[in-house]
C-alpha positions, 0 to 999 in steps of 0.5 A: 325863505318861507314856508311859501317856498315849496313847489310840487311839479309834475310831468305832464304824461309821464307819472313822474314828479318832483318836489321843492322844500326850501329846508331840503335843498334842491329838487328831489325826484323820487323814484322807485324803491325809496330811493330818488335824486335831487337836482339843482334848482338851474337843471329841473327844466332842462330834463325834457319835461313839459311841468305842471307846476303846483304852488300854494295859493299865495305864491301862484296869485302873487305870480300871475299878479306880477304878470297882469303888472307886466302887461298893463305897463307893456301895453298901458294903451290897452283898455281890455289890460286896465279893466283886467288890472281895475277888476282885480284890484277891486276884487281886492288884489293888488296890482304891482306898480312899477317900483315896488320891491320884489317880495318873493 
């Protein structure tokens, strides 16, 4: 666990937030007066909310990473998905290859 382990989420329309602390538990739901709830990491998406989900930097371009790896090995054929994958790794982000180690 790091401190790259963090996520904020929001309700889309609704006001309502929740945050993730790695050295706090599960999910906690604030709510008026003080007071909140904390709800397990497996029910946080089953409350009927569409969440946006806030990340820090590292995390969310790691994320999106393993997804552009995903779509370059699902659709190898793809010129449009190897320029996208040529592009950021000369941009200086690094592609996933299939076999490396999850970090995260």
């Amino acid at each position: 666990m790091s401190s790259q382990d963090w996520e904020f989420r929001l309700a889309e329309g609704t006001g309502v937030f929740a945050f993730y602390d790695p050295g706090n538990g599960p999910w906690f739901l604030p709510e008026s007066s003080m007071r909140g709830q904390f709800i397990n990491s497996g029910d946080i998406n089953g409350l009927g909310f569409d969440w946006v989900r806030f990340l820090p930097a590292q995390r969310a371009s790691s994320e999106v990473l393993k997804v552009v790896a995903s779509w370059r090995e699902d659709h190898s054929g793809n010129e449009a998905v190897q320029d996208l994958a040529a592009r950021l790794e000369r941009a200086g982000y690094r592609v996933p290859q299939e076999g490396d180690e999850d970090e995260g």
